[in-house]
N, C-alpha and C positions, 0 to 999 in steps of 0.2 A: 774204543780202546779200554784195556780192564783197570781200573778205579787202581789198583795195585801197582800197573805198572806206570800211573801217570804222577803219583806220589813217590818213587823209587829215586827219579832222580836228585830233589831233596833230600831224602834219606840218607842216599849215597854223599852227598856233600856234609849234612850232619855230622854222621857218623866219622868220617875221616876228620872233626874236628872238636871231638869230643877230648873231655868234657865240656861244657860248655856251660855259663850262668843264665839264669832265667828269674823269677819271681812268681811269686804263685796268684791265682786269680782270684775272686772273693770263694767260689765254688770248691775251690781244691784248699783254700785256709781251712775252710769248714769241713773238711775231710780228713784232714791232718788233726784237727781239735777235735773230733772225732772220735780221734784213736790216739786220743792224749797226748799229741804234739801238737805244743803249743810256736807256733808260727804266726806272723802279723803279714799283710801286703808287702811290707818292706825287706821281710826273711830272704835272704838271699836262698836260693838251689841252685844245685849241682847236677845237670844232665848228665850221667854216667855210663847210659848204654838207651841204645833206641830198637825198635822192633817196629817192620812196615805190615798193620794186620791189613792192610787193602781197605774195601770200603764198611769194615765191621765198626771200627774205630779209626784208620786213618792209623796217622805215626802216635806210635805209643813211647812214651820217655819214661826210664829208668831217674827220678830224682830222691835228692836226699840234702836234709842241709844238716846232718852230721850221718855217723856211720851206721848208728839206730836209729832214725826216722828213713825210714826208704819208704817210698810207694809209686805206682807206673802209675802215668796218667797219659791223656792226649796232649796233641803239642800244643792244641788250642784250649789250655787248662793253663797255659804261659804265657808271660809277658817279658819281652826283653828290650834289653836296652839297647839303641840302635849302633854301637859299637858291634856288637854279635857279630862272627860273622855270618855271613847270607841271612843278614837280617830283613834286606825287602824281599826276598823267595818266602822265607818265614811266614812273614804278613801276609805275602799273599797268598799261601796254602791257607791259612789261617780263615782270610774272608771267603774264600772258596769253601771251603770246608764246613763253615758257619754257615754259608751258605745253602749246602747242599742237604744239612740237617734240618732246616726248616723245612 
């Protein structure tokens, strides 16, 4: 099965629950500070639009924690808190994903 279409169904749940909060990872703070947004682990984000690139990257998230710091990252670049919804799908794309990059 193609890598695209086995992520799609997540997407499609995401997506129709957007926006959504997340928190950023040590790896995406330091990308944010970067480029002079200054963010901590605690910063909240704002999921605002998602894109499924298939197995390039996986689900890509449109985030922002105000209306000038935007930047796309992966989903596995997030952390949420387990209110989310389809927060166990999340996780487990997540270890899959992590997974499959090793």
């Amino acid at each position: 099965m193609d890598i695209k279409a086995q992520y799609e169904n997540l997407f499609q749940l995401l997506k129709k629950d957007l926006p959504l909060k997340a928190f950023p990872t040590r790896e995406l703070v330091q990308v944010f500070r970067n480029k002079e947004f200054q963010i901590t682990l605690k910063t909240e984000l704002i999921i605002t639009d998602l894109h499924n690139s298939g197995d390039i990257s996986g689900i890509m998230c449109v985030v922002s924690n105000n209306e000038k710091n935007v930047i796309a990252c992966a989903l596995t670049h997030l952390h949420f808190s387990p209110d989310v919804p389809h927060y166990r799908e999340i996780i487990e794309y997540q270890k899959k994903r992590e997974k499959r990059i090793r």
